[in-house]
Steps between C-alpha positions, in 0.01 A plus 500: 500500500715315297801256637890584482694216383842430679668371219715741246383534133751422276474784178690223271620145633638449138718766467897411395676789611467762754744678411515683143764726493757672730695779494810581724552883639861604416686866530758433239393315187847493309627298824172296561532383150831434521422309819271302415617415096837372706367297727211314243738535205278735333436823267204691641471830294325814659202718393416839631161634471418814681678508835496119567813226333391178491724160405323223398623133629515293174248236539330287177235340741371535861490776759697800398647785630753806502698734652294864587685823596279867536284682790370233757750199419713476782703164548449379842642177766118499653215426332356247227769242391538345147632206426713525198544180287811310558481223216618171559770634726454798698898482640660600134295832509540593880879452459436817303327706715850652715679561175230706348482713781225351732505264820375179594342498833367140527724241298304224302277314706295170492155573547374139441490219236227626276554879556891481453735823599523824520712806612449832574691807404499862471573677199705770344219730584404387860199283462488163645431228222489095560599268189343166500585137294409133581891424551 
């Protein structure tokens, strides 16, 4: 009989990212879009394919994402949470949240020196996002 050991392997100490992509459920693209190019001061252009529209977050490096609408995406308040990026000031882009049709539900808050701020808030289409930034 061989021995159990106590302690967790680790698959890949030296990976940089755990996350790789995301994608946000939404019911209406034209006003998800419009949503979220408002409140990031951006043009996010849509592309159908079968029954699914998807709306790709403009990114040139790091973790990217987009906006998904067809069977099984369903925005939701519960669930996993994302932490959107906030840039070097989260408060410019959460002043923009109300106006484009979605609501804050935790104002920006300190979370220490190192980690910086964040807020959270739920969108045009009802799912509960955070926004993060170091000030």
């Amino acid at each position: 009989m061989g021995t159990m050991s106590t302690k967790p392997k680790q698959a890949n100490s030296k990976m940089k990212d755990f996350i790789t992509w995301f994608e946000i459920p939404v019911l209406n693209m034209e006003r998800a879009t419009a949503f979220y190019n408002h409140i990031y001061g951006i043009k996010m252009k849509t592309n159908e394919m079968n029954d699914y529209a998807m709306a790709i977050f403009p990114v040139t490096t790091g973790i990217g994402g987009a906006l998904v609408m067809g069977q099984g995406c369903v925005p939701s308040e519960t669930g996993s949470l994302i932490y959107l990026n906030g840039g070097k000031d989260l408060q410019p882009i959460l002043d923009k949240v109300e106006e484009a049709g979605g609501r804050i539900i935790l104002p920006k808050t300190k979370i220490n020196d190192d980690a910086g701020y964040f807020a959270l808030f739920i969108d045009s289409e009802g799912n509960k996002l955070a926004i993060n930034s170091k000030k």
